[in-house]
C-alpha atoms as a printed R data frame, in Angstrom:
    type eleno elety resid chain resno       x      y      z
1   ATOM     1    CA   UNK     A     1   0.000  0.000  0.000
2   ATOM     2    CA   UNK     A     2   1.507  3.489 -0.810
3   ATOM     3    CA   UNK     A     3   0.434  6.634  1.063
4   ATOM     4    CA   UNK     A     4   0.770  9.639 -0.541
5   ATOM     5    CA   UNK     A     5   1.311 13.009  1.407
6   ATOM     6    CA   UNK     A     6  -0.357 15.535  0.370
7   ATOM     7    CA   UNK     A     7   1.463 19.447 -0.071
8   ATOM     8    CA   UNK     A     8   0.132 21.758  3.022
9   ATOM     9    CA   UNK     A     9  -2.639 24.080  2.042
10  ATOM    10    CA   UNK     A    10  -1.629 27.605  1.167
11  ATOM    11    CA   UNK     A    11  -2.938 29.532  3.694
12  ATOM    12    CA   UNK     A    12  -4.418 32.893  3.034
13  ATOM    13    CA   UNK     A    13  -4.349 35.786  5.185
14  ATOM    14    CA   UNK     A    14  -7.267 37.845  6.243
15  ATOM    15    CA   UNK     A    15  -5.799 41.493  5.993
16  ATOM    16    CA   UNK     A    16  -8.494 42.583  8.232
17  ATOM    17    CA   UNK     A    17  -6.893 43.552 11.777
18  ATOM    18    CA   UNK     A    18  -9.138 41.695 14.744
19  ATOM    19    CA   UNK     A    19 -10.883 43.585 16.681
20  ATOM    20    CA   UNK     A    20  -8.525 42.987 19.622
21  ATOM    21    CA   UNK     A    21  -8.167 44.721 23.244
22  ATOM    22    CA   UNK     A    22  -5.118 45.998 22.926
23  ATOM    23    CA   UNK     A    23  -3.199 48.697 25.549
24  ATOM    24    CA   UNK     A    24  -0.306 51.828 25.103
25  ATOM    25    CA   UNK     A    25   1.564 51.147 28.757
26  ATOM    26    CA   UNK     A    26   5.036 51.658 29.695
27  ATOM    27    CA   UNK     A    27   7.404 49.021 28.882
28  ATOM    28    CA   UNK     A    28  11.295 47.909 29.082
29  ATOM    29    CA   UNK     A    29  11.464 50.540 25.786
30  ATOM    30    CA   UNK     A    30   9.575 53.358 27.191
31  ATOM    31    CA   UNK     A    31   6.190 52.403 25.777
32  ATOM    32    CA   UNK     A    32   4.560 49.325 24.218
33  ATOM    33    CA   UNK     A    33   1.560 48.065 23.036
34  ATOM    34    CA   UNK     A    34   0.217 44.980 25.024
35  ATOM    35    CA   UNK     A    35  -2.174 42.472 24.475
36  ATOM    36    CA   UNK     A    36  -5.566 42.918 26.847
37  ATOM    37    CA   UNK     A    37  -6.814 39.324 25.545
38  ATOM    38    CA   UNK     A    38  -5.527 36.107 23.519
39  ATOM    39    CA   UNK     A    39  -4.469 37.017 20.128
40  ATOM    40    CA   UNK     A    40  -4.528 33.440 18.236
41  ATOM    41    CA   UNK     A    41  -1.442 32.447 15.885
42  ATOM    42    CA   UNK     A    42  -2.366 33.571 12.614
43  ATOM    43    CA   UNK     A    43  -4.051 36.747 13.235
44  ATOM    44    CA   UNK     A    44  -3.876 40.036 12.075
45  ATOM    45    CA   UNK     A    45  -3.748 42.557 15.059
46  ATOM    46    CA   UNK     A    46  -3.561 46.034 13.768
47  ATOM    47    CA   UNK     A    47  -2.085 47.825 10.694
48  ATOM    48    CA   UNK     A    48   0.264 50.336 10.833
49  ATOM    49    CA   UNK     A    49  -0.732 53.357  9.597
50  ATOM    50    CA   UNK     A    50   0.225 57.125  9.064
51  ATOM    51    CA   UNK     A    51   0.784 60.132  6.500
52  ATOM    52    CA   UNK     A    52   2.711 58.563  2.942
53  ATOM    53    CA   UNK     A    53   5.430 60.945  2.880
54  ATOM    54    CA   UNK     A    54   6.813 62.368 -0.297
55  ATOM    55    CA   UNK     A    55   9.373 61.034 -2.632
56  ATOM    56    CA   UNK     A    56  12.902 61.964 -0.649
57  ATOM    57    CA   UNK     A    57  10.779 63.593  2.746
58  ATOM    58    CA   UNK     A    58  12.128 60.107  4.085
59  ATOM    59    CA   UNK     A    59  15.380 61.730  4.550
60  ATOM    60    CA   UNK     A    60  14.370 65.351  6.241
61  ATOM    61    CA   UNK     A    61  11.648 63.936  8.471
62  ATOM    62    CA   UNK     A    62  12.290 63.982 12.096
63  ATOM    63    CA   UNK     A    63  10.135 61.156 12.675
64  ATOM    64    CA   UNK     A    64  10.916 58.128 14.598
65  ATOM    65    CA   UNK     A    65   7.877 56.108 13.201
66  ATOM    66    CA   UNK     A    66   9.043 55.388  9.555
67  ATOM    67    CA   UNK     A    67   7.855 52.166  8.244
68  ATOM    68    CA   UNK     A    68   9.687 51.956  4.243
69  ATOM    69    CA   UNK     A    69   7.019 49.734  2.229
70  ATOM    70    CA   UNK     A    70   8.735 50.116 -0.654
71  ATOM    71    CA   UNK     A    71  11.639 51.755 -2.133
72  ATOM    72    CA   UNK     A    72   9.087 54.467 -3.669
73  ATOM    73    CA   UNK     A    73   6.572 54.353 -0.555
74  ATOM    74    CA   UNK     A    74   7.102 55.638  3.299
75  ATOM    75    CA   UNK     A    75   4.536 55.635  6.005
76  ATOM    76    CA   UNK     A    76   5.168 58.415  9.111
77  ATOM    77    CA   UNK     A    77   3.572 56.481 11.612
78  ATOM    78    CA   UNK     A    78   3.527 59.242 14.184
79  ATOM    79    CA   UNK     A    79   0.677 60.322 15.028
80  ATOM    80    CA   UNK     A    80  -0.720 59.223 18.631
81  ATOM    81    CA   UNK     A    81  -4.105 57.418 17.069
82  ATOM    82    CA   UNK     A    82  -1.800 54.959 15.274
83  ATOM    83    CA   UNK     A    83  -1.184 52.809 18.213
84  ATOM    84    CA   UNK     A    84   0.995 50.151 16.113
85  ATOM    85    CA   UNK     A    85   3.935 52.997 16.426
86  ATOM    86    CA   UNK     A    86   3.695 51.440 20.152
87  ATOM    87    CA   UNK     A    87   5.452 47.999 18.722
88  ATOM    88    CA   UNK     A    88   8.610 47.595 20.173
89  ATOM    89    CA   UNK     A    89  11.299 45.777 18.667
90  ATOM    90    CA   UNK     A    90  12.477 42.113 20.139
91  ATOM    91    CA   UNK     A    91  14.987 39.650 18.943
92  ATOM    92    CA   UNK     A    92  12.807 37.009 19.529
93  ATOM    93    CA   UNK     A    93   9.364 38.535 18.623
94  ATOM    94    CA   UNK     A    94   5.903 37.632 18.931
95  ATOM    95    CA   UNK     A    95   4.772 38.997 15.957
96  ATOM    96    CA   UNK     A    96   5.550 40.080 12.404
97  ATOM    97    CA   UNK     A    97   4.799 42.538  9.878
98  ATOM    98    CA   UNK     A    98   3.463 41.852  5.999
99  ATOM    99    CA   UNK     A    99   2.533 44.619  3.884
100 ATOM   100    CA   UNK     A   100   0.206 43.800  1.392
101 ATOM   101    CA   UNK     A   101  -0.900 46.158 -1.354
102 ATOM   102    CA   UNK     A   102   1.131 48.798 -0.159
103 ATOM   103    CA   UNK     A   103  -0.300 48.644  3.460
104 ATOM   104    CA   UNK     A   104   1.738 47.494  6.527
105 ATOM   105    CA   UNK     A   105  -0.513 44.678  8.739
106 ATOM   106    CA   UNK     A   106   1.219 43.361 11.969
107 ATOM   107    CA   UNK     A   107   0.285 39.257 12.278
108 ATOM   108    CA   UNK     A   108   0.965 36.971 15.606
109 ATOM   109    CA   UNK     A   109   3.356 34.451 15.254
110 ATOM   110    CA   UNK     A   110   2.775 32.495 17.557
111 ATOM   111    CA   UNK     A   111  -0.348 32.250 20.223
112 ATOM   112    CA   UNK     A   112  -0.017 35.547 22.515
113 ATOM   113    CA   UNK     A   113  -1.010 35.680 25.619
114 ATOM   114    CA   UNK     A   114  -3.024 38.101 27.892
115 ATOM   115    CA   UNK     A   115  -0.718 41.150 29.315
116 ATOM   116    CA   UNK     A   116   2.289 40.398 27.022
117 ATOM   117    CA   UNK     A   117   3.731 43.119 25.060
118 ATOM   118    CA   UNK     A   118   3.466 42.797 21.329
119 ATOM   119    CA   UNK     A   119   7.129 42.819 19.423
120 ATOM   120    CA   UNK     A   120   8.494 42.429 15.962
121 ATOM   121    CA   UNK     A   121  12.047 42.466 14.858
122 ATOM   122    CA   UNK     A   122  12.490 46.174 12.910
123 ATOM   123    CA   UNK     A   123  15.251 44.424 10.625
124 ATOM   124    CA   UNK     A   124  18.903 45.004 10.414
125 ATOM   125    CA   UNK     A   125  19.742 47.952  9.428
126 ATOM   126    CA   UNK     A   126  17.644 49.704 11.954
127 ATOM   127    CA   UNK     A   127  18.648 47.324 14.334
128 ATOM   128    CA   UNK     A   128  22.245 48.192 13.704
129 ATOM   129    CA   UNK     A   129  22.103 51.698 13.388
130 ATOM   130    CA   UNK     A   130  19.531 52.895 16.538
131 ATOM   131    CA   UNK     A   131  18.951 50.420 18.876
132 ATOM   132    CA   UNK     A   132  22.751 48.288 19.130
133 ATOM   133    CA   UNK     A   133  24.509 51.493 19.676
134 ATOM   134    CA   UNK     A   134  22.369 51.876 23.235
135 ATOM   135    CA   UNK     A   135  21.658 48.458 23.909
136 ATOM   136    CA   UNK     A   136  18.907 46.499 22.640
137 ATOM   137    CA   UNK     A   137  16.041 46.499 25.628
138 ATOM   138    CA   UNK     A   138  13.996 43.493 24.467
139 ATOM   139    CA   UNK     A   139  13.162 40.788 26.660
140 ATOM   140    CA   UNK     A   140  15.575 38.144 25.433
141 ATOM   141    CA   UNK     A   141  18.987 40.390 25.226
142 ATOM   142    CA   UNK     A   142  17.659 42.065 28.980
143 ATOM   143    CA   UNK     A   143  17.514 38.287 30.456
144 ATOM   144    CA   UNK     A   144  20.872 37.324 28.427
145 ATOM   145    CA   UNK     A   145  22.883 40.159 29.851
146 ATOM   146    CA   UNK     A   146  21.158 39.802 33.235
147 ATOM   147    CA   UNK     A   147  22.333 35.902 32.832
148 ATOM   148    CA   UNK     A   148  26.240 37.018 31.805
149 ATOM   149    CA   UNK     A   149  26.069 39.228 34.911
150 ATOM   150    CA   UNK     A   150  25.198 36.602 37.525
151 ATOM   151    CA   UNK     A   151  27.743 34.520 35.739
């Protein structure tokens, strides 16, 4: 008898944010955006939105909220109402974002709990350039460098 496997499904995401309970508290990073109730692998939480800034206003903005969708496309998340600026980075993150049609959606990668802060890795070259120069404050480097200490 032969048993054939069959390819796993392609699975399609919903780019329609859940209408989750989420919360702007402070975190190890200042602020963060946390999770008021389960947030299922899978799902998308929130997009990230903002003003799309000119061609070349990527380089004169004073922003810290830039989200590059494409080389011809920039989102200033900034302003307070777009609580996905509250995202903190982590090298070991919860979540991840996919933009889609020019739009930036955040999706869980994993099951996330009640009261735990939401976290995507922000990539390399940010990574290398803002937050390695001070210390990255995410939960896995805090609890490696509090390990290294005790050692």
């Amino acid at each position: 008898m032969t048993t054939t496997k069959k390819a796993p499904a392609t699975v399609r995401r919903k780019y329609t944010p859940g209408d989750f309970d989420l919360q702007v508290k402070r975190s190890s990073a200042g602020f963060g955006l946390f999770a008021n109730e389960a947030i299922p692998k899978g799902a998308c939480i929130i997009e990230y939105t903002g003003r799309t800034l000119e061609p070349g206003e990527e380089f004169t903005a004073r922003s810290k909220y830039l989200f590059e969708v494409s080389a011809k496309k920039t989102i200033d998340g900034s302003p307070r109402w777009n609580i996905a600026r509250y995202i903190n980075h982590s090298c070991r993150p919860n979540s991840e974002p996919e933009i889609h049609k020019g739009r930036v959606f955040i999706f869980a990668k994993r099951n996330i709990k009640p009261g735990e802060e939401l976290a995507y890795n922000y990539g390399k070259d940010y990574f290398d350039n803002f937050i390695k120069p001070h210390g990255c404050r995410c939960v896995k480097c805090v609890q490696a460098r509090a390990k290294t200490a005790s050692a």
